[in-house]
Structure formats: C-alpha cells, structure tokens
C-alpha positions as CSV (number, residue, x, y, z in Angstrom):
1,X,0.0,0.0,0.0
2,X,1.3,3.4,-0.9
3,X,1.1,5.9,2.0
4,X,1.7,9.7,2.2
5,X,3.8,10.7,5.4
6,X,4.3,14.1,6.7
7,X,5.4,16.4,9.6
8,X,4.6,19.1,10.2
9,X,6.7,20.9,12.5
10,X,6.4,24.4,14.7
11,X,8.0,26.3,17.1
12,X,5.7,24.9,19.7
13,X,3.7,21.2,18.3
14,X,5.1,19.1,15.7
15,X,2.3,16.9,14.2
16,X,3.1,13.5,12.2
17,X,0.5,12.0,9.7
18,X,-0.1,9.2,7.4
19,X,-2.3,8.9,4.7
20,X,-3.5,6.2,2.6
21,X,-4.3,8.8,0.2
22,X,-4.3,12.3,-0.9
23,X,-7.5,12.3,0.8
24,X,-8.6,14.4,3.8
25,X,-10.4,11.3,5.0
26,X,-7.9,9.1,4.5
27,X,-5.7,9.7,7.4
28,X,-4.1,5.9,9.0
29,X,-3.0,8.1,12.2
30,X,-2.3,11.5,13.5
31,X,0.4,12.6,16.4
32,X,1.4,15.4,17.8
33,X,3.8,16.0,20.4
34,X,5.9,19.2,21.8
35,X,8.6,20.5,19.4
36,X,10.7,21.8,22.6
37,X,13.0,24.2,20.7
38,X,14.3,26.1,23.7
39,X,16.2,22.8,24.0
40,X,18.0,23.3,20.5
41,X,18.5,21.5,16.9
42,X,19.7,17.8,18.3
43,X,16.8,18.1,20.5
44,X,14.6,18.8,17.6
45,X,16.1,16.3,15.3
46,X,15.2,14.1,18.4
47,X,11.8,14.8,18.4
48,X,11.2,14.1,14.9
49,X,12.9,10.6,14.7
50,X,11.3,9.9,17.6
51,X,7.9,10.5,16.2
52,X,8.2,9.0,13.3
53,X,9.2,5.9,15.4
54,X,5.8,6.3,16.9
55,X,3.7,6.3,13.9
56,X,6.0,3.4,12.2
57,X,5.4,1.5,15.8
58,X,1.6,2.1,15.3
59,X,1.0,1.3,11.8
60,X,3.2,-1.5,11.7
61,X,4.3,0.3,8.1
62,X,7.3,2.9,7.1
63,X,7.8,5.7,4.9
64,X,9.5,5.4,1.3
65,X,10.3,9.0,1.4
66,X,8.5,12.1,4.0
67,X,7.9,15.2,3.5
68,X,8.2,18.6,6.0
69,X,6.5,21.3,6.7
70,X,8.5,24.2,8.7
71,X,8.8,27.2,9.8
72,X,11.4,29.0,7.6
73,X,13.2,27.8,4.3
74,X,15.2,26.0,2.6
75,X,18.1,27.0,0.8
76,X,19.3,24.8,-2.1
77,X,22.4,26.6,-2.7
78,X,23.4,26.5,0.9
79,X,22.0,23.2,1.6
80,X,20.8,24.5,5.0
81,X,17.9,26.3,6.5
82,X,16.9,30.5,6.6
83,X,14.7,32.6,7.4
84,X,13.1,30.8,10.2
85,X,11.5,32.2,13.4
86,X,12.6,28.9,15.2
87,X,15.9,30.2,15.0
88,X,17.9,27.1,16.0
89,X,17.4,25.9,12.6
90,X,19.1,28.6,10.7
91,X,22.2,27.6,8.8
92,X,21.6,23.8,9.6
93,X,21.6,21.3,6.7
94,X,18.3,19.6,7.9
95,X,17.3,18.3,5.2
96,X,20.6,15.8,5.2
97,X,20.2,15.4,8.8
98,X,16.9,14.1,8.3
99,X,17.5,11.8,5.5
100,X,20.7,10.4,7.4
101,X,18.8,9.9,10.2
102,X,15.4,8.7,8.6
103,X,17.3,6.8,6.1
104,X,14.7,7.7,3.6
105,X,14.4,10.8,0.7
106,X,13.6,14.0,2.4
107,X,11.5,16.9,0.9
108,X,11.3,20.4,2.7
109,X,8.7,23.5,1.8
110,X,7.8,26.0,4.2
111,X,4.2,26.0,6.2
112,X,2.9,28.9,3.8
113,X,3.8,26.3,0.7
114,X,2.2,23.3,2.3
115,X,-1.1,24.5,3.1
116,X,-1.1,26.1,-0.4
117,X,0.1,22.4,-2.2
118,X,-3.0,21.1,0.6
119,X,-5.7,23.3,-0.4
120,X,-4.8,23.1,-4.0
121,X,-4.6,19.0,-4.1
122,X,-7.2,18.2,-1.4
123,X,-9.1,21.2,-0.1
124,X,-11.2,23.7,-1.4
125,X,-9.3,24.6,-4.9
126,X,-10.3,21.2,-6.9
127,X,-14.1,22.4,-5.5
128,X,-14.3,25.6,-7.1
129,X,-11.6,25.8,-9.7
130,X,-11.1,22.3,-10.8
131,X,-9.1,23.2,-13.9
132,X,-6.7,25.3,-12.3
133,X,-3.1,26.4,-13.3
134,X,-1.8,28.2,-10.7
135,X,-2.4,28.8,-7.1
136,X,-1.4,31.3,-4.6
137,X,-1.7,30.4,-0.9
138,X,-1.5,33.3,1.4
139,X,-1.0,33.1,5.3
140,X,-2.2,36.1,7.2
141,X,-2.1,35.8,11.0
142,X,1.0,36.2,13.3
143,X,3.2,36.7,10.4
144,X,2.2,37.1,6.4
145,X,3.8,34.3,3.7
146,X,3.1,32.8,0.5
147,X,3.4,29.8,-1.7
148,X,2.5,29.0,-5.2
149,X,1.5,25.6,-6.3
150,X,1.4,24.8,-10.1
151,X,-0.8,22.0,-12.2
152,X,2.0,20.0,-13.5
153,X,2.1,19.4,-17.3
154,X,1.9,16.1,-19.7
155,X,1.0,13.0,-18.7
156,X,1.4,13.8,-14.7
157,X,-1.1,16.5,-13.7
158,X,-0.3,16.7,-10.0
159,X,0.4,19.9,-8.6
160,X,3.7,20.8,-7.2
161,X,5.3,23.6,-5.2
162,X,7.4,26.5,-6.6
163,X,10.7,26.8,-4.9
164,X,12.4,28.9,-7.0
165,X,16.2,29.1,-6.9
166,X,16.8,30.3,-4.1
167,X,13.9,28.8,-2.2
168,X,11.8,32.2,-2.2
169,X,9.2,31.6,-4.3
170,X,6.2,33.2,-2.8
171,X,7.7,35.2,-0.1
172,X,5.4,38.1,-0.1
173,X,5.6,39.1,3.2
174,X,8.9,40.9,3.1
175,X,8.5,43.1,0.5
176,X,8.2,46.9,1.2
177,X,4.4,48.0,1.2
178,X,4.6,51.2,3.1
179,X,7.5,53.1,2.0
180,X,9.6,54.0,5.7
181,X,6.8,52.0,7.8
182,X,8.0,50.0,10.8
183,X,11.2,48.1,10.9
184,X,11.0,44.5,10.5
185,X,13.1,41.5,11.5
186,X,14.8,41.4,8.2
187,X,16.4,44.5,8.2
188,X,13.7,46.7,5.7
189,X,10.9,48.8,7.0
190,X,7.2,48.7,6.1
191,X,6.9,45.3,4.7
192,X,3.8,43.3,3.3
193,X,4.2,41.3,7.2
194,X,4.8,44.8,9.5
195,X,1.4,46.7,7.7
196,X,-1.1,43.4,7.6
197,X,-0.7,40.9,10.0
198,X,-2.4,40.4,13.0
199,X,0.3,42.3,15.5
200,X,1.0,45.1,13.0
201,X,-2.9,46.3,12.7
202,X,-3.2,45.4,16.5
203,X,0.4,48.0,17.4
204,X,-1.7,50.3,14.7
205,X,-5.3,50.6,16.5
206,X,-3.1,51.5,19.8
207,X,-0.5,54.0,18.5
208,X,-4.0,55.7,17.1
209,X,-5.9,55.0,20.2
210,X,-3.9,54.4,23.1
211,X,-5.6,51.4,24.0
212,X,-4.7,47.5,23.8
213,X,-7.3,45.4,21.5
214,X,-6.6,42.0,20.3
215,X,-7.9,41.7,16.6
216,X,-11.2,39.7,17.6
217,X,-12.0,43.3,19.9
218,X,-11.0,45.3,16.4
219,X,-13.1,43.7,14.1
220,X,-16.4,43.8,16.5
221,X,-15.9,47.4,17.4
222,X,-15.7,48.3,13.9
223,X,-18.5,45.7,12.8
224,X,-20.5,48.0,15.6
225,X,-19.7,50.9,14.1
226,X,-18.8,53.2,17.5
227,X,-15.8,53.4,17.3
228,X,-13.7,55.2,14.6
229,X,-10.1,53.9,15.3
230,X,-11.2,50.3,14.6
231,X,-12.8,51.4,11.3
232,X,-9.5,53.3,10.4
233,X,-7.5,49.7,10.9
234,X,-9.5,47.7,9.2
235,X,-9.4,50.1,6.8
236,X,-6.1,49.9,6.9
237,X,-6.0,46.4,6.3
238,X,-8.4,46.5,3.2
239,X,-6.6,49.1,1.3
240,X,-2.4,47.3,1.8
241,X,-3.8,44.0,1.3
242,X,-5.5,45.3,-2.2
243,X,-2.3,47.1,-3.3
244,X,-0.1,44.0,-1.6
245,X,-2.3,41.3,-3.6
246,X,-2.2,43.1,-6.6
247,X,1.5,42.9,-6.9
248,X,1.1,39.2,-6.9
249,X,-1.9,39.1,-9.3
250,X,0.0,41.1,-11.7
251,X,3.5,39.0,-11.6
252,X,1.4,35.4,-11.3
253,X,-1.9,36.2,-12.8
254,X,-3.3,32.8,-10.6
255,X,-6.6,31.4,-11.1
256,X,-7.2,30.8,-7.4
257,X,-6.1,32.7,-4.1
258,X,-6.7,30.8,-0.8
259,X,-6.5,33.0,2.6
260,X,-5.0,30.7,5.3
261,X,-4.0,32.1,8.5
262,X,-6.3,33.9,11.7
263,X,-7.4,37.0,9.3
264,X,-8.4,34.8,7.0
265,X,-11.8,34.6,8.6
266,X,-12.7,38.2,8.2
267,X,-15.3,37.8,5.6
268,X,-14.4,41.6,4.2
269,X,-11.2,40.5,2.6
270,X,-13.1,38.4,0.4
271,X,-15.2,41.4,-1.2
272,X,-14.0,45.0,0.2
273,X,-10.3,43.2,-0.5
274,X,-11.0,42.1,-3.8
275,X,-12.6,45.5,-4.7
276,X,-9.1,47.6,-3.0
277,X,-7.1,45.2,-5.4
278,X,-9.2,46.1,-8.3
279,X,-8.0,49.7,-8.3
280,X,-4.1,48.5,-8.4
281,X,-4.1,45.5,-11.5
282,X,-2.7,45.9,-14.8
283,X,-6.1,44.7,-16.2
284,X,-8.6,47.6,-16.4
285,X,-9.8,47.0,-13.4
286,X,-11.0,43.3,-14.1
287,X,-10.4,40.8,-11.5
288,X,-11.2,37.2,-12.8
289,X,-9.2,35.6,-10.0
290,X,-11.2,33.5,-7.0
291,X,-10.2,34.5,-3.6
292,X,-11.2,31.2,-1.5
293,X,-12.0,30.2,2.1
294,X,-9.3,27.4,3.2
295,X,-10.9,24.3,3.7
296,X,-9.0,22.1,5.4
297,X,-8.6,24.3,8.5
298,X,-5.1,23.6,10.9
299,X,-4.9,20.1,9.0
300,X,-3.2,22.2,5.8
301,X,0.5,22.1,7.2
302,X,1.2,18.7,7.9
303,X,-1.2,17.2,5.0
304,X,0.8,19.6,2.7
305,X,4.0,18.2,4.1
306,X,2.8,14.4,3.2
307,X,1.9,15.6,-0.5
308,X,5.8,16.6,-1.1
C-alpha cells in the first residue's frame, strides 16, 4: 500500500501524519507532540525521529520517502535552513540530517507552501476551480507568507510547489508596502508582514488610540460601528492587502487565491479586498481571480507536508 507521510513541524507542536491517500479522510494516524525548541536543533532532530518511530510502531508500516513542513526555508544553494522564526534551525543542513537519520528521501517546503500544495490537491481549490493552473496560498495571521503551487504538465497533472532558486518563491511578506513603515526583522521597514498581520494592525489601533485590543476586539468594534479607530485599521488592512495582492496578481496572474491564517476569517477580505485590489491591477480593473476560504482548516500544514 502506498502511504503519504508528513510532519509538520512548529515552534511549539510538531504533528506526524499518514495517509493512505491524498485524501482528507484518509488519514491511517495523527500525532502530535511538543517541538521543545528552547532545548536546540539535536533536540529537535530528536523529536522528529522519535515520532516517526511512533507512527512506524503504530501502523506497523514505514515511509518510502516524508515530507516537512516548517517554519522558515530552505536554501538549495546552501543546503541549509533560513529565514526561520525557530531560530535554531538557521544555517543547519536539515534536510541531510533528516535523511541520514530517517534513512529515507527527504522533501522540505515551508508552512505557507504546504497549506497552499494542501488546499490546492485536497481542499477547497479542486471544488471551485477544478481546472486550475496556478495557485497562490496566502498566510495572514501572526506573520504574512506565501506559496504558489502549479498543475504539472503532460502525462502527470499533479500539482507541485514552486521553490524557486533560491527557495523564495512566494515570499510576499517581506517586501516593502509602506515606504519607511515599521522596521521588521529582516532589516527593511514597512513590509507586506509589518502593515497586515495580525500584531501590526493590533500595534496600529493602539498608537491611534492608546488602547490594547486583540484583533477579535478590532473587528467587532468596527462591525459596531462606534468606534472610529477600529474602522480606520480595518481600513487599513483593506486598502495594503489590495495594493499587496495586486503585486502578486499582476507577476502570477493565478486562477485561485486561498487565505490561510487567523485573518483569513474576516469575511471583508473576500469582497472589500477584492474591490481595494481592483484599483491596483494591470487589467482595467478586471479581476477574474477566486479569492477562496481554506478548507481544510489547521490540518493544511502537515497534510501539505505528506503531499511533497
């Protein structure tokens, strides 16, 4: 029996799956346990083989080959991990490790790629937009990433992830979107991630206001309509992520676009964000592109990572 293995792992959980297919229902077993980073990379490393002990132990089967989900990226010319907010992994060839350790082929995408490759193969893409191209998964919540997914061509249709060369392909959320905004981690100011996640809009409404609200508070006061600092942020939010999209609609021109993430669920991005992205493309204001509701909810990740 073929099976599909996958972890995906976090700063906080890793989670371990097996599939029987690339089938939401078809899930043989699910684990998760704690990643423990504060304990460093061996630890880690630990962890994982450790797991996927477990899930060989209760299945009674093992993998040909699994594939990761993770917090940062892979670099092919380095051969070693970047860019990731579990910072232990940076510069370490992980990808070796893990086959060395494993003893089976290795594959390596970032979360924002995985629940992209997931909602395009087994989630709500193949619902709505069956005959599909390309795909562009966007996470908005803590922190703002990407990945595109591509319908591959002859004979074998499946859908695979676009790395690009350098392992960057759709990294969207450090690009500058409000020329000399607030600094960010890597080393620019006002990018896509400092303007539209979740802590950017929340540091917004209190710089305006003076007051702490978590996003949930934001989005109800402004849904009331009382107060006007709320309406200003998600305003705020509307207008970046139309001109932020639109960058990607006109370089990718996909036929889907799925929200992932905690602002995913505000319904406005979906019709306000659409319209703010309208006044930005390269196509007389024509948008023919679906912006989609994630289906397969915090199962994306590590069912992504078993469809590498």
């Amino acid at each position: 029996m073929q099976t599909y293995w996958g972890i995906d792992l976090g700063g906080t959980k890793t989670e371990g799956v097996v599939l029987s297919a690339p089938k939401p229902e078809a899930v043989l077993i699910r684990k998760r346990i704690d990643t423990e980073a504060h304990k460093g990379y061996d630890h880690i490393l630990n962890q994982i083989t450790g797991l996927i002990d477990t899930l060989k132990a209760e299945t009674g089967l093992a993998p040909e080959r699994v594939g990761f989900s993770t917090p940062g990226t892979f670099d092919p010319a380095r051969q070693a991990m970047k860019n990731c907010n579990t910072t232990v992994l940076n510069g370490k060839p992980m990808k070796q490790d893990l086959a060395r350790l494993l003893n089976v082929p290795v594959e390596i995408a970032n979360d924002a790629n995985c629940f992209a490759l997931a909602e395009t193969t087994m989630g709500i893409v193949p619902d709505v937009v069956p005959g599909y191209q390309t795909v562009f998964g966007v996470i908005m919540g803590t922190g703002v990433g990407g990945g595109i997914v591509v319908r591959g061509q002859g004979r074998d249709k499946r859908p695979f992830v676009l790395n690009g060369l350098q392992g960057l392909g759709g990294e969207w959320g450090h690009n500058i979107l409000e020329e000399n905004g607030n600094s960010c981690y890597c080393g620019k100011r006002g990018c896509v991630e400092q303007v539209i996640s979740g802590p950017a809009l929340q540091h917004y409404y209190k710089k305006m206001s003076g007051e702490d609200r978590s996003m949930e508070e934001i989005i109800d006061r402004y849904q009331q309509g009382n107060d006007l600092i709320a309406s200003q942020t998600i305003n705020r939010l509307l207008e970046y992520f139309g001109k932020g999209i639109s960058v990607i609609i006109n370089i990718l021109d996909p036929d889907a676009i799925v929200l992932g993430g905690g602002l995913s669920n505000i319904d406005l991005l979906y019709t306000e964000g659409l319209e703010r992205a309208r006044k930005y493309i390269f196509n007389s204001r024509e948008i023919n592109t679906r912006f989609l509701k994630p289906k397969l909810g915090d199962s994306a990740g590590v069912f992504g990572a078993a469809l590498l």
